[in-house]
C-alpha atoms as one frame of an Amber mdcrd trajectory, in Angstrom:
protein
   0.000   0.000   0.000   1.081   3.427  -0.977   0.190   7.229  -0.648   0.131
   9.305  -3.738  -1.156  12.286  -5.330  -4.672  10.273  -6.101  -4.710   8.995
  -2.400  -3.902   5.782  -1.532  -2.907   3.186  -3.431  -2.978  -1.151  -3.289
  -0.898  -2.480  -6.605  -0.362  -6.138  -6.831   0.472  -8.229 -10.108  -0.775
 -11.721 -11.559   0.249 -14.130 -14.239  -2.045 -15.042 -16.843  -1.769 -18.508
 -18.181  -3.189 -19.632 -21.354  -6.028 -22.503 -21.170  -3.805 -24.799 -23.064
  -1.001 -23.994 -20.192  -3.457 -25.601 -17.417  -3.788 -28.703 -16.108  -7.146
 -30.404 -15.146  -9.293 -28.098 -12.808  -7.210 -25.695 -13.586  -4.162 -25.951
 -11.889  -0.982 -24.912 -13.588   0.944 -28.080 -15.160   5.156 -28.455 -15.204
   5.262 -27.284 -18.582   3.274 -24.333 -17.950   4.371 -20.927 -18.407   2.651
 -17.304 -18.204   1.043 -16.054 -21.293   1.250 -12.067 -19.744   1.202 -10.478
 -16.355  -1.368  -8.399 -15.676  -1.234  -5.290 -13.122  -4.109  -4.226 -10.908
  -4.026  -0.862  -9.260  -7.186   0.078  -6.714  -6.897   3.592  -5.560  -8.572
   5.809  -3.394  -9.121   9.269  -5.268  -8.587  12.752  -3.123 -11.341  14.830
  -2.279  -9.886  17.080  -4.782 -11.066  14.407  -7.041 -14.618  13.563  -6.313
 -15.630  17.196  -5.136 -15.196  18.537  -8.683 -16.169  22.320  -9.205 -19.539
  21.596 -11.112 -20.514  19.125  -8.531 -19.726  21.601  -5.493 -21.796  23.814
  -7.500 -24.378  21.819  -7.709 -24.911  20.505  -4.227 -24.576  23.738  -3.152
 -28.043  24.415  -5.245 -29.829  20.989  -3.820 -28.959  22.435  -0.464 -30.183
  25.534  -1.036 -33.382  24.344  -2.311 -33.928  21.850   0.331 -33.358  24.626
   2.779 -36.269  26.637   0.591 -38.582  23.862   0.372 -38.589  23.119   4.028
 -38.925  26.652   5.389 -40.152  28.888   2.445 -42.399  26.923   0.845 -45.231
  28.668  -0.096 -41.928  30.674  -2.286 -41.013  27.705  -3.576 -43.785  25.666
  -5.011 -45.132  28.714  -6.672 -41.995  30.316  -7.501 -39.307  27.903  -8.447
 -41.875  24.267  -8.814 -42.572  23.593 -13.069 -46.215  24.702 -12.950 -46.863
  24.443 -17.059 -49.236  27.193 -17.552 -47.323  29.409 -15.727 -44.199  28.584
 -17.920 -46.928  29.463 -21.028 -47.383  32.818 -19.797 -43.777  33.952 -19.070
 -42.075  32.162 -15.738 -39.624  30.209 -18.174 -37.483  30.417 -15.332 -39.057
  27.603 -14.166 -37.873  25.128 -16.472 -34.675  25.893 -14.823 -34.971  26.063
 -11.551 -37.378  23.123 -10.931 -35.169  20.693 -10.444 -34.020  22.395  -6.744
 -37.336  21.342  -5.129 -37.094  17.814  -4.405 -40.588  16.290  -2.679 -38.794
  13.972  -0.278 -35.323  13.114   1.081 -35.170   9.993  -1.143 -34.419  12.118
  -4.620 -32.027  14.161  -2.998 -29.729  11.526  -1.677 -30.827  10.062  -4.882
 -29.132  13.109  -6.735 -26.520  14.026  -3.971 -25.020  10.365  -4.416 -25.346
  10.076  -8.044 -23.074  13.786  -8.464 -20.944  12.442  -5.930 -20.139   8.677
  -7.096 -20.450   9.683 -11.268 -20.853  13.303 -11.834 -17.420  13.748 -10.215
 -15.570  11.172 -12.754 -17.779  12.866 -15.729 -16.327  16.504 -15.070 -13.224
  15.331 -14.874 -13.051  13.551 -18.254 -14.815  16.689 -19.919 -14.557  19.400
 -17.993 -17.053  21.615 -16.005 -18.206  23.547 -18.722 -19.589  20.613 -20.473
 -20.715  18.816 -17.612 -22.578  21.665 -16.343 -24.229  21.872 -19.991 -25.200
  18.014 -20.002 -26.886  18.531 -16.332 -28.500  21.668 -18.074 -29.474  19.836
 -21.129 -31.399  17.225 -19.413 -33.357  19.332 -16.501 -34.220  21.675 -19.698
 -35.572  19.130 -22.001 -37.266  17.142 -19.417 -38.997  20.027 -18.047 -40.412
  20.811 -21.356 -41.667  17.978 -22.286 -43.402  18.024 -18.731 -45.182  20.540
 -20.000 -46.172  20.068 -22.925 -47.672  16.235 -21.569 -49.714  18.363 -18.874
 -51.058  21.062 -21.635 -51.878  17.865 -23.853 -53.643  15.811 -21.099 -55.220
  19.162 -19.469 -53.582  18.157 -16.162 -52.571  20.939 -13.810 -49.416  18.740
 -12.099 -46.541  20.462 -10.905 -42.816  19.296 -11.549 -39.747  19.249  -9.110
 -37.350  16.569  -8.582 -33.656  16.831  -9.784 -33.784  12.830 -11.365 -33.786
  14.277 -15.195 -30.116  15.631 -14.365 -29.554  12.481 -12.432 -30.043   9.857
 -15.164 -28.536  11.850 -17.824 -25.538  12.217 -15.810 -25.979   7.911 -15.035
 -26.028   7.688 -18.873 -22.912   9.791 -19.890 -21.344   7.797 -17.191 -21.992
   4.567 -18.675 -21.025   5.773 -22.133 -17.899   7.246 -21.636 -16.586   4.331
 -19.120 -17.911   1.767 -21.145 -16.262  -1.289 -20.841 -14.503   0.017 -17.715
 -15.213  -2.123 -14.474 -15.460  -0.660 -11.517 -14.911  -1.760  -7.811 -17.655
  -1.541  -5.873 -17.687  -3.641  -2.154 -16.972  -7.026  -3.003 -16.879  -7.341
  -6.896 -15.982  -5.297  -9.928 -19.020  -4.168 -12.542 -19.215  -2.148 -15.778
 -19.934   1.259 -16.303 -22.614   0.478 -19.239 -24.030  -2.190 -17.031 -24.469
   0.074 -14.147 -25.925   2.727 -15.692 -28.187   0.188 -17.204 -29.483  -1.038
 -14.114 -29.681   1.810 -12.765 -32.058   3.303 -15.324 -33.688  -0.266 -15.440
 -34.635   0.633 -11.679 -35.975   4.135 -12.450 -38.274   2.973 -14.841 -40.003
   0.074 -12.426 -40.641   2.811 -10.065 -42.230   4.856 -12.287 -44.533   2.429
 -13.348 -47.419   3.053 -10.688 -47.036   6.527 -11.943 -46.106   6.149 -15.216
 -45.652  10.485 -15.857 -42.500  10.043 -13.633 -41.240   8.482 -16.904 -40.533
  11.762 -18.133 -38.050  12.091 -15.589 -36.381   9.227 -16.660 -35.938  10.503
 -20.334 -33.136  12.280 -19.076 -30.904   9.456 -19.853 -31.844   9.609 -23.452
 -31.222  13.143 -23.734 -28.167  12.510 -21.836 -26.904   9.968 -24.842 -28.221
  12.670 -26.959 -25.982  15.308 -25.464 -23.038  12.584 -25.635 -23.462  11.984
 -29.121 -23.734  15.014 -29.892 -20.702  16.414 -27.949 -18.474  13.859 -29.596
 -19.864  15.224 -33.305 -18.504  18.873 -32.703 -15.244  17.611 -31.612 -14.395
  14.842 -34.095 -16.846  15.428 -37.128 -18.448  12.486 -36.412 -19.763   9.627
 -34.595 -16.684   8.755 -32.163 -16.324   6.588 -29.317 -13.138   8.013 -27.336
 -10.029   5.675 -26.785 -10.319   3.692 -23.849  -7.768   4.853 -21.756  -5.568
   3.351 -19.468  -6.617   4.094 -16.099 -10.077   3.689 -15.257 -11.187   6.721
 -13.343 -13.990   5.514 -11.018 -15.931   7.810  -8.756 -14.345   6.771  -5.634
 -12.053   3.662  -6.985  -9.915   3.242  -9.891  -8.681  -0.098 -11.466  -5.918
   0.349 -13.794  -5.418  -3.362 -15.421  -2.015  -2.888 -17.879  -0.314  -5.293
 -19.816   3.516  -5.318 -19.353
């Protein structure tokens, strides 16, 4: 175990054997040797790391809303809530600041842990600037879609929860850490997977409500955004290069090939 700039550090090596190298049940035969040796590197980021700039930022804002909704809220439901006829006749606002008035403690931590565990590894492969516009992107488009389903169906619901910014975050996660496992407890996963079963969750507990959907579509718009993003920047369709350390949101995993 060491200390480093990215915290601290366990590195320990293993040979790889071919199958043809191995005996029966597996054990290594006299003629045996290793194919490769593969390094493993689990590492403990800094605070540094996980509290990024955009995700101070934005905790800052869930705080400050919680803080509104539990002792303004008259100021808040009617002021900052998604109320879609008001956002017809001028508070546009709203489809911006919606997303700060959470109804119970269960979509905040939702949120809080979700910008703490991914949101943090996202800035840091893009940068704030684009993180902060994918978080954007999502609460935007979700909000106005929210709207125009309640003009459509005449209903007179009113939006706030922060879970459009939430999933689109999950899904740029799993896109740009595809492929990547990631230590979590006992066992390694992959990115893609857990953003898939993480979305896979959202949309079973939407279905005795199934207008909390909408809030879900943030991880399409997310992949949107992602798509998108990678367009301006290469001309085209791109997946980026996997890269060699696999920056995880409170673990990384760095398997080389020497």
């Amino acid at each position: 175990m060491t200390s480093s700039g990215s915290g601290l550090e366990w590195v320990w090596k293993r040979k790889l054997f071919s199958r043809l190298a191995r005996g029966r049940g597996g054990k290594e035969t006299p003629m045996s040797k290793p194919v490769t040796e593969e390094q493993i590197r689990l590492a403990l980021p800094t605070p540094a790391k996980i509290f990024t700039r955009g995700v101070i930022g934005l905790l800052a804002l869930l705080i400050v809303g919680f803080i509104l909704t539990n002792y303004a809220s008259d100021f808040s439901a009617k002021h900052l809530a998604l109320h879609p006829r008001d956002v017809v006749h001028g508070r546009v606002w709203q489809l911006v600041t919606y997303w700060l008035i959470n109804p119970n403690s269960w979509i905040l931590l939702f949120a809080m842990t979700v910008l703490l565990f991914m949101a943090s590894a996202v800035e840091r492969e893009w940068g704030t600037r684009s993180f902060l516009g994918l978080w954007l992107t999502a609460v935007v488009g979700c909000g106005v879609i929210w709207t125009v389903v309640m003009l459509v169906l005449g209903k007179e619901y009113v939006g706030a929860q922060s879970d459009a910014g939430s999933y689109a975050v999950i899904a740029a996660f799993g896109l740009l850490f595809r492929r990547k496992r990631f230590f979590y407890i006992l066992w390694t996963i992959e990115a893609q997977v857990i953003a898939l079963l993480l979305i896979g969750v959202g949309v079973i507990l939407s279905i005795p409500n199934p207008l909390f959907l909408i809030w879900v579509l943030g991880a399409g718009l997310g992949w949107l955004y992602v798509k998108v993003l990678w367009r301006q920047q290469h001309g085209r369709p791109h997946w980026p290069a996997p890269r060699k350390v696999v920056q995880g949101p409170f673990i990384e995993i760095d398997d080389t090939d020497e």
